[in-house]
N, C-alpha and C positions, 0 to 999 in steps of 0.2 A: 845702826845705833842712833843716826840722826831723829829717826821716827820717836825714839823712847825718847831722845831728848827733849823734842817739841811735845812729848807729850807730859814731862814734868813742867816745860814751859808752860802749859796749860793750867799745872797745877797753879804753880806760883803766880799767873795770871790771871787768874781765877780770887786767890787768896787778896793779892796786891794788884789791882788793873790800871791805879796812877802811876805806879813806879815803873821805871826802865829795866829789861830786862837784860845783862849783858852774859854771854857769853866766850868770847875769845878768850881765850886762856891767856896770851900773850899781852893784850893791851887791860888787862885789869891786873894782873903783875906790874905793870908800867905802873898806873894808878891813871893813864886815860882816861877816868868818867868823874860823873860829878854825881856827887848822893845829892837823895836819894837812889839807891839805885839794889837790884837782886841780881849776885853771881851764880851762875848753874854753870852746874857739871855732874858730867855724868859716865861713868866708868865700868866698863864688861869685867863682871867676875870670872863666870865661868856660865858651863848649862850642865844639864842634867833631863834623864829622861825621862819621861812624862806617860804618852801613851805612842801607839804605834805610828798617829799620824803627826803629832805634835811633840816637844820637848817645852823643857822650863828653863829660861834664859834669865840670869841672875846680874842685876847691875846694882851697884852704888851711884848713890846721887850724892848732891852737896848742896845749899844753895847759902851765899854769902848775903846777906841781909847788911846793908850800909843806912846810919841814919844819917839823916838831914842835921843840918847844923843851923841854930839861931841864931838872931842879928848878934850874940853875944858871944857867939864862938863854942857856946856850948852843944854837943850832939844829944839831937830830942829821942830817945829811942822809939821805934814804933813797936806797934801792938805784934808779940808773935799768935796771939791767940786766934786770927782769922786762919792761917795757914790750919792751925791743931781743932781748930773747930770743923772747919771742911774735911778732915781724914776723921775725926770720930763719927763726925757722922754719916760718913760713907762706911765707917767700919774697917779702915783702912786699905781699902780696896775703890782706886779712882778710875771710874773708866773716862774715856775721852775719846774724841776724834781727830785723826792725825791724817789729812788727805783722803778722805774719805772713808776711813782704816779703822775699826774699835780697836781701842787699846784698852786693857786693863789692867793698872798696876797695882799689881798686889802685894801691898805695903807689909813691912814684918812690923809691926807694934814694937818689939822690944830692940829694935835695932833703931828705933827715933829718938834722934837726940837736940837737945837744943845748949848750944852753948855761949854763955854770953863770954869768955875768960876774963881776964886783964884787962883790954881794950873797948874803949868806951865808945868807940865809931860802931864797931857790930856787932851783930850775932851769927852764928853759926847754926847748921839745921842738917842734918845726917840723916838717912834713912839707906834702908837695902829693900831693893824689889824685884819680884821677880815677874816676869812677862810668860803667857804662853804663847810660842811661834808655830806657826804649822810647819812640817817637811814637806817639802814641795816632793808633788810624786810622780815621778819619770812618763815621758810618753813612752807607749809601747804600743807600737804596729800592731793594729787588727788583721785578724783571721780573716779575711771575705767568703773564700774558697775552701770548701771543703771534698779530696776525693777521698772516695770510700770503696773499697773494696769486697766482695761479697766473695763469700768464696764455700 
């Protein structure tokens, strides 16, 4: 799961490259960072299968958008429009590389959501995607020898 996460890192990286990216779960509960700042997370649904060599590996993402605050104490909200402009125009389908590794996530359209709610500090941004994994496929001992029998 680590791989998919750095490769939504990418995404939000890509979209936001001044901002900090945080994910520990634990220390942005605390409130440990300073905004600007992007929370990601990212969560195994389930999988489902695909073809004989591959299956289709389903996660949730999250990613917590915190604005900056002026010398007035007010929070400036930032543009969500770079993030939703890089998935439209990819089609929602972002590939990327993760350790050398194509990733391709293939973003569901109707599962993106952007939420500003109640709270003036952030925004919220929800999406489900799904990955395709290969099956690793087993060694199996070669035949070298063959005897044959005539008979």
């Amino acid at each position: 799961m680590d791989k998919f996460l750095d490769a939504v890192i990418n995404l939000a990286h890509e979209a936001y490259p001044e901002q900090e990216k945080l994910v520990d779960y634990e220390e942005w509960l605390a409130g440990k960072f300073e905004p600007p700042c992007l929370f990601i997370q990212v969560q195994h649904v389930g999988e489902k299968a695909n073809t004989l060599t591959s299956s289709m590996t389903v996660y949730d993402a999250g990613m917590v958008i915190h604005f900056p605050k002026s010398r007035q104490g007010v929070f400036q909200p930032v543009s969500l429009e770079p993030l939703t402009a890089i998935l439209r125009r990819e089609r929602f389908q972002y590939p990327t590389y993760v350790n050398e590794e194509r990733i391709l996530l293939n973003i569901d359209p109707d599962s993106y959501k952007i939420r500003l709610g109640d709270r003036k500090d952030r925004a919220e941004v929800t999406f489900r995607f799904e990955v395709t994994v290969k099956i690793p496929v087993p060694q199996v001992d070669k035949i070298e020898e063959f005897d044959i029998e005539m008979g």
